[in-house]
N, C-alpha and C positions, 0 to 999 in steps of 0.2 A: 950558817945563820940565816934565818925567814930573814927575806925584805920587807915591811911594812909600809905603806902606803897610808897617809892620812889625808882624808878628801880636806879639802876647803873651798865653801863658796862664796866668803868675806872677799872680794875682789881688793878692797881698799887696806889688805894688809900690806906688811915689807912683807911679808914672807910667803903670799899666796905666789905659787907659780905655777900659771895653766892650771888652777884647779885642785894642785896639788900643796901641803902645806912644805914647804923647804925648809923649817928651823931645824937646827940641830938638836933641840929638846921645845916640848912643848907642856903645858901645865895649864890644867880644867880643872875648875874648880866651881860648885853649885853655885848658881844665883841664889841670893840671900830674898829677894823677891820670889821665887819658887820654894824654899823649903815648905816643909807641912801640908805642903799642896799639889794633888795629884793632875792639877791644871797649870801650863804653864805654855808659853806665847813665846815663839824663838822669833818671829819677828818677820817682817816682810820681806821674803828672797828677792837677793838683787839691792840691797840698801846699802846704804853706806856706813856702816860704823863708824863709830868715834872714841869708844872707849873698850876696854873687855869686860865691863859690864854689859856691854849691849851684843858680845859672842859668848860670854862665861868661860872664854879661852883667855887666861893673862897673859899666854905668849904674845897676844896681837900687840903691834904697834904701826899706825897711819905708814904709808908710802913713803911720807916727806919728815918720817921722825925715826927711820928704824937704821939700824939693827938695836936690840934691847942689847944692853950689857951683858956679856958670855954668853948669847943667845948668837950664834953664826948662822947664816944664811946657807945652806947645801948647796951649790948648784950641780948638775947631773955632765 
């Protein structure tokens, strides 16, 4: 089986490690802000998020609030 590698540069996740995402499942879902529109604004690299509306990843959750329920941390 491929190994898969999914970048991440949300530093303020539980689950970024070095760069790299660590959840054991992860779930993207469009910003409701971006449909119907071929413009859309991922935001300024290096910010700190606060919610997965502001990655459009709902796997995120803050440093100081994670692991999400059935969502496991990999570590390597």
């Amino acid at each position: 089986m491929t190994k898969q590698e999914v970048l991440c540069s949300v530093r303020s996740c539980f689950y970024n490690g070095s760069g790299l995402c660590k959840a054991s499942q992860i779930q993207v879902n469009p910003n409701p802000a971006t449909l119907r529109s071929a413009h859309y604004e991922i935001g300024e690299l290096g910010a700190h998020a606060q919610h997965s509306m502001q990655t459009l990843c709902e796997t995120f959750v803050p440093h100081d609030h994670g692991p999400k329920h059935g969502i496991e941390r990999i570590e390597s």
